[in-house]
C-alpha positions as CSV (number, residue, x, y, z in Angstrom):
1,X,48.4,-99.8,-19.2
2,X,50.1,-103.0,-19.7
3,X,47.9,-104.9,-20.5
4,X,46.1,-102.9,-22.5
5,X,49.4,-102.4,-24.9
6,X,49.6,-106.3,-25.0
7,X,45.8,-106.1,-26.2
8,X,46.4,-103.9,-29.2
9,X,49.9,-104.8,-30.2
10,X,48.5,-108.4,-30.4
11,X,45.9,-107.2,-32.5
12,X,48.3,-105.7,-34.4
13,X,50.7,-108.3,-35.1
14,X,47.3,-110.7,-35.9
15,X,46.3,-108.2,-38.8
16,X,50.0,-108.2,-40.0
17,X,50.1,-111.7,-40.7
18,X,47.0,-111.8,-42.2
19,X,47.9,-109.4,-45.2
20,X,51.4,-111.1,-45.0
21,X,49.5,-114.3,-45.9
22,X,47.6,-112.7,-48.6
23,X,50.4,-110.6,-50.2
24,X,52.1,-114.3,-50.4
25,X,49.0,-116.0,-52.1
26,X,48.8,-118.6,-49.0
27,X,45.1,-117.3,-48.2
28,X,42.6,-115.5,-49.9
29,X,39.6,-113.3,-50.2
30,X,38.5,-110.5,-48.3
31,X,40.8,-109.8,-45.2
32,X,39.0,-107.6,-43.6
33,X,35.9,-109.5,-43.6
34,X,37.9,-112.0,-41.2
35,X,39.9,-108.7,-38.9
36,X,36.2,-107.3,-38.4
37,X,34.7,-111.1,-36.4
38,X,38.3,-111.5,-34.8
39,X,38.1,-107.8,-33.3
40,X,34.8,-108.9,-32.1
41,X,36.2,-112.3,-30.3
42,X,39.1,-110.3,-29.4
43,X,37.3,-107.1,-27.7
44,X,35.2,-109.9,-25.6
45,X,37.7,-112.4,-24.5
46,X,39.7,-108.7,-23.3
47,X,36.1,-108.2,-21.4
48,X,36.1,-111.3,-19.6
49,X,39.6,-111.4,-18.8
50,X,39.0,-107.9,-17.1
51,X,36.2,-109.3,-15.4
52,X,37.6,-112.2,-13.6
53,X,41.1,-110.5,-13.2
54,X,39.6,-107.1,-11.7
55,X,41.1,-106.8,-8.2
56,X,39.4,-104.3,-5.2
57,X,40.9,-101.2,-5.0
58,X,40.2,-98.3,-2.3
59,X,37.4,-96.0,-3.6
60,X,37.3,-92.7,-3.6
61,X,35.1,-90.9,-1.4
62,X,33.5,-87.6,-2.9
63,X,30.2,-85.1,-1.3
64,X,29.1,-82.7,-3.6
65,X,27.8,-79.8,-1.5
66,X,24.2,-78.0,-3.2
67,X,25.6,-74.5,-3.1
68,X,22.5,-73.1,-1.7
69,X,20.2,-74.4,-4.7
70,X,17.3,-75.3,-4.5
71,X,17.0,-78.2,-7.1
72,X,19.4,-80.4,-9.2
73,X,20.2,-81.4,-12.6
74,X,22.1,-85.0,-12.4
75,X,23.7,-86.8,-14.5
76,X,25.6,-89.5,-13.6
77,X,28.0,-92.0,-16.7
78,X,28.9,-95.3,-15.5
79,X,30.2,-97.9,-18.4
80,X,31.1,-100.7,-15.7
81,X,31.1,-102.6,-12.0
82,X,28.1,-101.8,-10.3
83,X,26.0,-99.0,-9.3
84,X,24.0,-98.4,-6.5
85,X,21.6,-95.0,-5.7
86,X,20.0,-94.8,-2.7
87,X,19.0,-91.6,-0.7
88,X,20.3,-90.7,2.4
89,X,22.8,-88.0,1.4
90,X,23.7,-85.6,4.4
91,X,23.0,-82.3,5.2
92,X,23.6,-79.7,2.7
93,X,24.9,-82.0,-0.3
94,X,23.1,-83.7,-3.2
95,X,25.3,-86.2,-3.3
96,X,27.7,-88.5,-1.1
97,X,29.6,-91.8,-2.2
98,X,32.0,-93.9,-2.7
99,X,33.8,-94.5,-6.2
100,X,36.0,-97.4,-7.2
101,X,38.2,-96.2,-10.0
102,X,38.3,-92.6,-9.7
103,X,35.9,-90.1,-10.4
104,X,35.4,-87.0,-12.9
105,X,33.4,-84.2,-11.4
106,X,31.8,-81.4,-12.7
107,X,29.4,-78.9,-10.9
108,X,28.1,-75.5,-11.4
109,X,25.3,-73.7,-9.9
110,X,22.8,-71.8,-12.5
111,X,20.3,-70.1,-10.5
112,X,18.2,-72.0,-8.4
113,X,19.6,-75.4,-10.0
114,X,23.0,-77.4,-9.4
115,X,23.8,-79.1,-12.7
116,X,26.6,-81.3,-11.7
117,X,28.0,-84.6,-14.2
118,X,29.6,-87.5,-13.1
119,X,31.7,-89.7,-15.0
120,X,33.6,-92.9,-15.1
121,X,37.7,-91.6,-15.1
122,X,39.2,-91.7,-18.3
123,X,41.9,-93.8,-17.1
124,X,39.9,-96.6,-16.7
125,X,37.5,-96.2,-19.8
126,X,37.5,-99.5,-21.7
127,X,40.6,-100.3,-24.3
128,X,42.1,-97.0,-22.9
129,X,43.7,-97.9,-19.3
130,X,41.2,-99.8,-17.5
131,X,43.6,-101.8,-15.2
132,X,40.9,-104.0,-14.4
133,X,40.3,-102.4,-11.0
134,X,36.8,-102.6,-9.1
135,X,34.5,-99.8,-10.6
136,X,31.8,-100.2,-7.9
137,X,30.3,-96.9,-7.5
138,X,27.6,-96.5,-4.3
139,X,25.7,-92.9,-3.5
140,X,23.3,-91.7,-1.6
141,X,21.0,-88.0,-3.0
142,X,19.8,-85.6,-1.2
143,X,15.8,-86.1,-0.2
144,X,14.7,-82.8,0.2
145,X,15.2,-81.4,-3.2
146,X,13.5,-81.5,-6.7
147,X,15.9,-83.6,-8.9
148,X,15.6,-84.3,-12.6
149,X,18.1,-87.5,-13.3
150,X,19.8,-88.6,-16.4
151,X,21.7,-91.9,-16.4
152,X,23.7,-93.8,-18.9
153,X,25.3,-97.3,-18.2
154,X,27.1,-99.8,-20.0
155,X,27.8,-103.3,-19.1
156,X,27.1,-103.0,-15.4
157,X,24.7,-103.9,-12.8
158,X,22.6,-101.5,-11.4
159,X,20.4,-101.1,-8.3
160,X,18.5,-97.5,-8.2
161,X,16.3,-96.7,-5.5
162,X,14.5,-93.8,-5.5
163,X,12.0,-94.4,-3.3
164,X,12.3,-91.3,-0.6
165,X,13.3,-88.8,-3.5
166,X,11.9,-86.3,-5.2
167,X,13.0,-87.3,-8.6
168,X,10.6,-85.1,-11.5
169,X,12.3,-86.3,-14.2
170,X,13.7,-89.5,-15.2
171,X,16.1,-90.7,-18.2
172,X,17.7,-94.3,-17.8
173,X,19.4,-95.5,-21.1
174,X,21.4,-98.8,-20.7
175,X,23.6,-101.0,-22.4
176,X,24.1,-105.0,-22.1
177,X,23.2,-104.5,-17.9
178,X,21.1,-105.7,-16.0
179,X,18.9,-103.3,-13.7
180,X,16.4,-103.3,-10.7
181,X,15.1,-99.1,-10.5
182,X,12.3,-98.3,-8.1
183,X,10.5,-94.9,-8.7
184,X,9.6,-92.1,-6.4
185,X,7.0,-92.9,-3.6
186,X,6.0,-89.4,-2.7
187,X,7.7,-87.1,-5.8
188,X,4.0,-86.3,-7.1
189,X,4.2,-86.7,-11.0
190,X,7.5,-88.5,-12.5
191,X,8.0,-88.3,-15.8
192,X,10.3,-91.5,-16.8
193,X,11.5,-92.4,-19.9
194,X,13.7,-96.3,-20.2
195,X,15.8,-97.3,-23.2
196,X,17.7,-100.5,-23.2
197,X,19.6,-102.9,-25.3
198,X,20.6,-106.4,-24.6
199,X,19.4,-105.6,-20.7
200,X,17.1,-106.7,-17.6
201,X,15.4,-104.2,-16.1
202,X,13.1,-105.0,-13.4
203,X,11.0,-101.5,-12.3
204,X,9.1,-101.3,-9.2
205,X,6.0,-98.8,-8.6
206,X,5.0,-98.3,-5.3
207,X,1.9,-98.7,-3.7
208,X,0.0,-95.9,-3.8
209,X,1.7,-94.1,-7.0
210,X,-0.1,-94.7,-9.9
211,X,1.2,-95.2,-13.3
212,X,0.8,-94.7,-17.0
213,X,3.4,-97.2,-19.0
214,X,3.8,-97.7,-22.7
215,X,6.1,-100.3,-23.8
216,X,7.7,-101.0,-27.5
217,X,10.3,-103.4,-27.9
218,X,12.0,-105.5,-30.5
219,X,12.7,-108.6,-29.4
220,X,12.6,-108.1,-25.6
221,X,9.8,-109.6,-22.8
222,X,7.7,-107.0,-21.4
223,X,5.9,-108.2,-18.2
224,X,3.5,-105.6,-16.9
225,X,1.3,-106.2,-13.3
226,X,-2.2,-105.5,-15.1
227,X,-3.4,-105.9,-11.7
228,X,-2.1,-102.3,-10.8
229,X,-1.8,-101.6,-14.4
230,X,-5.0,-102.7,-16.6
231,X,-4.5,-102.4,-20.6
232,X,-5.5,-99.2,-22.1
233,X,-4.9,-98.3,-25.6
234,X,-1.8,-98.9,-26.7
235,X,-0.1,-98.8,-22.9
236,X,-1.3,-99.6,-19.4
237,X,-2.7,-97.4,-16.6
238,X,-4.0,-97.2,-13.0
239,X,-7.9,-96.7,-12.5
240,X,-7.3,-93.9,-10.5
241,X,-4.1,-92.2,-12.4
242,X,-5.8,-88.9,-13.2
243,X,-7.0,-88.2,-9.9
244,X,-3.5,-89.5,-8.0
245,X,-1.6,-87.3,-5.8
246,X,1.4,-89.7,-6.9
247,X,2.0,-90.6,-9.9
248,X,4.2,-91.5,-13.0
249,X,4.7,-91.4,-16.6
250,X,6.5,-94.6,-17.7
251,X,7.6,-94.7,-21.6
252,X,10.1,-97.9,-21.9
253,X,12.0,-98.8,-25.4
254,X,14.2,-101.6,-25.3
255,X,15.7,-104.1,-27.6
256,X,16.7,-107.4,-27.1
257,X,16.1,-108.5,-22.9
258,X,13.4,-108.9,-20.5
259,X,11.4,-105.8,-18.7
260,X,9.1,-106.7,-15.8
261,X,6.9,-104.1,-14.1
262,X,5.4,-104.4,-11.1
């Protein structure tokens, strides 16, 4: 909290002067067209400095038990650190991990389906009371269930394996981050939908899942295997996608970056 008051009172005392120089005709023009770039500087050099300054703290450990259902809504917010899904989790949860920085939890059972939402703590969200501690989160999911995941990052990095899961439904939007997702081997049809920013996102298929992938970007790379995934149209896709036990529906937008498929 500290540091964060040093942040904005700075900020503060910066804009100050400035209309102090102006009301006393020593500079001129438009003051907010300078506070606007020196937020900018200002929000990034506070970025860095947490960065290099952010010390290892004990994470907290959390299992979120399925409640009998049968399937799972997910959604999981992480702005920062690193993230890392896996499967693996142990008997009777959908979820199991470790959390560095705390950890807000919701969970309720509707029917057959757990919805349950994780997010960063509000403590540490940026410019609010991030103390600059490690925000290295790591989980393992349940394999045995249906699961329909919705993720949202921010300036992180991000390794999200979802090889032995049953994932249906997919929804990865990221921020300035750089991500390596592999999709389901053996989840039948995944529907999968990518949206990115300034980011690298590397995706892995698996051998023997088929895929159909449409790409639109602005300024980014897109890299597909045409091997696996020949041209068609305006996308790419597997000979044998129609007829695949295994298989996935890829629609990636993404801004400025690289995105390699393989």
């Amino acid at each position: 909290m500290r540091r964060n008051a040093i942040f904005w009172g700075s900020l503060l005392i910066l804009a100050g002067v400035l209309f102090l120089l102006q009301n006393m005709n020593i500079i001129s023009g438009n003051i907010w067209s300078l506070l606007w770039p020196l937020l900018i500087i200002a929000v990034g050099i506070y970025f860095l400095f947490g960065v290099f300054s952010r010390r290892s703290v004990k994470a907290e450990h959390v299992n979120v038990p399925l409640e009998g259902a049968s399937q799972a809504r997910l959604r999981i917010r992480h702005g920062a650190g690193r993230l890392d899904i896996h499967s693996g989790a142990g008997a009777g949860d959908l979820l199991e991990g470790d959390f560095g920085g705390g950890l807000e939890l919701s969970s309720r059972r509707d029917g057959d389906v757990l919805n349950s939402t994780l997010s960063m703590s509000s403590q540490n969200f940026p410019f609010w009371g991030w103390s600059g501690e490690s925000l290295d989160w790591s989980m393992a999911i349940a394999r045995d269930i249906p699961i329909s995941l919705d993720l949202e990052t921010g300036a992180n990095e991000s390794r999200i394996d979802l090889t032995d899961l049953l994932v249906t439904d997919l929804r990865l939007k990221s921020g300035a981050s750089s991500t390596d997702l592999t999709l389901p081997v053996g989840a039948g049809f995944t529907r999968a939908e990518v949206q990115t920013g300034a980011a690298s996102v590397r995706i892995t298929i698996p051998q023997g899942v088929a895929a159909h992938i449409r790409a639109r970007g602005g300024l980014a790379s897109v890299t597909v295997n045409e091997t696996r995934f020949p041209r068609m149209g305006d996308g790419y896709q597997s000979v044998d996608y129609e007829a695949a036990a295994n298989k996935a529906d890829l629609n990636i937008e993404t801004g400025v970056g690289s995105i390699d498929v393989r």
